[in-house]
C-alpha positions in Angstrom: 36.6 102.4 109.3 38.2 105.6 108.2 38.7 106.4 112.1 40.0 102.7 112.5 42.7 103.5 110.0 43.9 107.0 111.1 44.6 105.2 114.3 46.6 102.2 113.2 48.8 105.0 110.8 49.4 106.9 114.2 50.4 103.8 116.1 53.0 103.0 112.6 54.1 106.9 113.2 55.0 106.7 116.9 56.9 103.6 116.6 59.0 104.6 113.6 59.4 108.0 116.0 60.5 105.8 118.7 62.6 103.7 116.8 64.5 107.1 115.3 64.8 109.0 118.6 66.6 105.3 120.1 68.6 105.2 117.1 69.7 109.2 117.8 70.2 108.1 121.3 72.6 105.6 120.6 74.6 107.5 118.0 75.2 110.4 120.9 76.0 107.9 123.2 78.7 106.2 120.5 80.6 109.0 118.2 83.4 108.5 117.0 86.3 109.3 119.1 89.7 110.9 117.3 92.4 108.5 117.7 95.1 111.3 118.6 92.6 112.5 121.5 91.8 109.4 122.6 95.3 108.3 122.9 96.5 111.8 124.6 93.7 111.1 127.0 95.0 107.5 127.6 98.4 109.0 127.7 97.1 111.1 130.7 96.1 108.4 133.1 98.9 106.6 132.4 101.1 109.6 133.7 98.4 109.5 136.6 99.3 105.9 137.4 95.2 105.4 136.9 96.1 102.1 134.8 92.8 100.4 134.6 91.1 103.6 132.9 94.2 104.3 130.5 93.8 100.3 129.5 90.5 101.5 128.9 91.1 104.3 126.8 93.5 102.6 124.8 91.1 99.7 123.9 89.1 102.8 122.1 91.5 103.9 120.1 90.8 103.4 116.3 94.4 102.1 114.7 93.1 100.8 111.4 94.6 103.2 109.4 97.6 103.5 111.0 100.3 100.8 111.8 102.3 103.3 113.6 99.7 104.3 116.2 98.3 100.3 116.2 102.1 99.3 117.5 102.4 102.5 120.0 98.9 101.4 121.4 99.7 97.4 121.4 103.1 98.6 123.8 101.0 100.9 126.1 98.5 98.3 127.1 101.2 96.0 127.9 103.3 98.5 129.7 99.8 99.7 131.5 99.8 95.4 132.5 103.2 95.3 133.5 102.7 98.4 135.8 99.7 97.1 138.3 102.0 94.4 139.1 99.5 91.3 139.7 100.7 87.8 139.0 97.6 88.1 136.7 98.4 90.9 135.1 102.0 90.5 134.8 101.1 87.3 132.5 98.9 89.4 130.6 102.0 91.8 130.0 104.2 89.3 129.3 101.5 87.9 126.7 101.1 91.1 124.8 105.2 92.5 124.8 105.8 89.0 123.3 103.2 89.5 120.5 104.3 92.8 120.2 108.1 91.2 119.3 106.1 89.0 116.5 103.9 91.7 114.9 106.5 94.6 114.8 109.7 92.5 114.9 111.2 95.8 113.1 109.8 98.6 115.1 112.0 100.8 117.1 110.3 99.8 120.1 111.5 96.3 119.9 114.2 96.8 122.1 112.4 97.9 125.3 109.4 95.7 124.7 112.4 92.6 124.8 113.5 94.1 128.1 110.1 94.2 129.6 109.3 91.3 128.3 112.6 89.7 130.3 110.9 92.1 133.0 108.1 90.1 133.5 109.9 86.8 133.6 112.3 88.1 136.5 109.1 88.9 138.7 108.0 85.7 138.8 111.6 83.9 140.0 112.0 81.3 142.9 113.9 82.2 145.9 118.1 80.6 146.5 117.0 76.7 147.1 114.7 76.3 144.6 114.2 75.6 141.5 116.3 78.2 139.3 115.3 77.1 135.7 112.9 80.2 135.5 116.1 82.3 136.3 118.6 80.8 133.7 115.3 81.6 131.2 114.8 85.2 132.3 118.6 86.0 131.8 118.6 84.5 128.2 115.9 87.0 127.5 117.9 89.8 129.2 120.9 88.9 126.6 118.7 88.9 123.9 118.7 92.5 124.7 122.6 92.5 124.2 122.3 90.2 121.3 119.9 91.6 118.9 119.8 95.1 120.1 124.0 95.9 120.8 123.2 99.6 120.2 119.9 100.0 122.3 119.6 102.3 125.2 118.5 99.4 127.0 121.3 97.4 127.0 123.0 98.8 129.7 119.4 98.4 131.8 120.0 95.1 130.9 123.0 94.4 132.1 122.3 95.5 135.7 119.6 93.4 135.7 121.8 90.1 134.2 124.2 91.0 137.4 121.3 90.7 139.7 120.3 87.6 138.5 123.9 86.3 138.6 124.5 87.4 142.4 120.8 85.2 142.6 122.2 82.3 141.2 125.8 81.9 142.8 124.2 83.2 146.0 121.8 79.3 145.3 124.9 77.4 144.4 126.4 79.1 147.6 123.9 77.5 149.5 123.8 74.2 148.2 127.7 73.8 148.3 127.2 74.4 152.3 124.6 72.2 152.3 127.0 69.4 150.9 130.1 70.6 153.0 128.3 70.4 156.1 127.6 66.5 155.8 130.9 65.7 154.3 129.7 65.2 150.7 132.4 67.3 149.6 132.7 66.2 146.0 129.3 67.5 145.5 130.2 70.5 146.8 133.2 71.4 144.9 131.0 71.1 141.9 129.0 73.8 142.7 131.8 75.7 144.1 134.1 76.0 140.8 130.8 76.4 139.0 130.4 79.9 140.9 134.0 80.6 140.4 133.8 80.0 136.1 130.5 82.0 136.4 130.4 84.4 138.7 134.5 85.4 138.7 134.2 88.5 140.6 131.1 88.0 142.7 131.6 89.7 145.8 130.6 86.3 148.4 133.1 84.3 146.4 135.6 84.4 149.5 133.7 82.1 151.4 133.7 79.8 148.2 137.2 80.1 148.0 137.4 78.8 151.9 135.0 76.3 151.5 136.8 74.6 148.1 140.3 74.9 149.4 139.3 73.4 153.0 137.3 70.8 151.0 140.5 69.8 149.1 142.7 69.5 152.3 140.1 67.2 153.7 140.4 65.2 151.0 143.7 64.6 151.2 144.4 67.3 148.5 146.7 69.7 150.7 149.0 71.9 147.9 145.7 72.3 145.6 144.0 73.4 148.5 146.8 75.5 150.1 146.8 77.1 146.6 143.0 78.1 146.7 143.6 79.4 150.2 146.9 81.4 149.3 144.7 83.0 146.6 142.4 84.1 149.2 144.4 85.2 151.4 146.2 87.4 148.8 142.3 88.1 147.3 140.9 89.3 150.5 143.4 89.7 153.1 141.0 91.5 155.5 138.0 89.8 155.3 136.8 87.2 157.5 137.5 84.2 155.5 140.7 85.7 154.2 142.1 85.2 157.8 141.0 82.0 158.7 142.8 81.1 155.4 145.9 82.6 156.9 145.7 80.3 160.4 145.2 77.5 158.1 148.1 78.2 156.0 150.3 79.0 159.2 149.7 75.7 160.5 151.7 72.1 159.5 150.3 68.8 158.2 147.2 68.0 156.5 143.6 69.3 157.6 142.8 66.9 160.3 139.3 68.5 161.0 136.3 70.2 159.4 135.9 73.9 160.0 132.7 75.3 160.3 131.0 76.7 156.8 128.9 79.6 156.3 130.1 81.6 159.3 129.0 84.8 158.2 125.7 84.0 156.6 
């Protein structure tokens, strides 16, 4: 009986053995990591461009005692998104710059994660002839940017960006005005025309809209309004291509008695 019991307190000693050598084993294979070296070494693949391990090194770093490093670490994984560039990851981005904007609305960084955030809108736009809602969105973002942050390095980022997306959306209207010229719905295309011109003043394609309005009004029987549009061209863009069919025009008599061809140059 004595024997018996020996070996049951043996068998009670090697699994409490067992059980402390596991519990070792996991502790060594778990410490705890500094947050200021785990960050540096997240820091370091992001320099590398290795994204997917500094999103995993910055999911380790322990920010509960300190807002300052929780913020810096909330941007980094977004910007760490935002740089692989999927349609999946950009949402994901998008996702955490915006929740960045709501839990640090005061931070410093608020200004560049607002860009980004307009960033990640602007990848996913539609090409002239579709739908430009998600354009008009992205460049409200871009002038919150101007708005809220006037004195941020990242205003002038911003603005180059707002001029693309202008040149994208008069370059659509451009499109659709030709569309409506070239089957003699000209009303609808003046609309879109003199929208370009009150939007886009100084776009550089706006001599073919100044053509295609001022021949659209002498078609219509409006001759001095459109002789007016055409003498502006002319005097706008003497050389170019448009400017000197404008001047033909403009040395002939009478009213336009034909259509011209739009969208000569593309």
């Amino acid at each position: 009986m004595l024997k018996h019991g020996l070996l049951a307190l043996g068998t009670v000693l090697l699994v409490l053995a067992g059980l402390t050598a596991v519990g070792c084993s996991r502790a060594k294979a778990q410490p705890l990591l500094d947050p200021a070296a785990t960050y540096a070494k997240a820091e370091s693949f992001m320099t590398a461009r290795k994204y997917t391990k500094a999103i995993s090194w910055l999911q380790k770093v322990n920010t509960a005692q300190n807002r300052e490093l929780r913020a810096q670490v909330h941007l980094r994984l977004a910007d760490a998104y935002f740089e692989q560039k999927s349609i999946l990851d950009l949402a994901e981005a998008k996702g955490r710059y915006q929740s960045f904007l709501n839990a640090f609305p005061l931070s410093g960084q608020a200004s560049y994660a607002q860009y980004r955030f307009s960033q990640c809108l602007q990848r996913s736009l539609n090409k002239p002839e579709r739908d430009q809602g998600p354009t008009f969105l992205a460049m409200g973002e871009f002038r919150k940017v101007q708005d809220l942050y006037p004195n941020s390095p990242w205003v002038d980022e911003a603005n180059v960006e707002i001029a693309a997306l202008e040149d994208l959306l008069s370059r659509d209207a451009l499109l659709k005005a030709r569309f409506y010229y070239q089957r003699k719905s000209f009303a609808a295309a003046d609309v879109r025309l003199r929208n370009i011109l009150r939007d886009n003043p100084d776009w550089e394609g706006r001599d073919e809209v100044l053509y295609l309005l001022g021949m659209s009004l002498r078609i219509r029987g409006q001759v001095a309004a459109g002789d007016d549009v055409l003498a502006r061209l002319q005097s706008d863009f003497p050389e170019s291509e448009y400017g000197r069919k404008a001047r033909k025009v403009l040395n002939r008599s009478g009213p336009a008695s034909e259509q011209p061809a739009a969208g000569a140059s593309g």
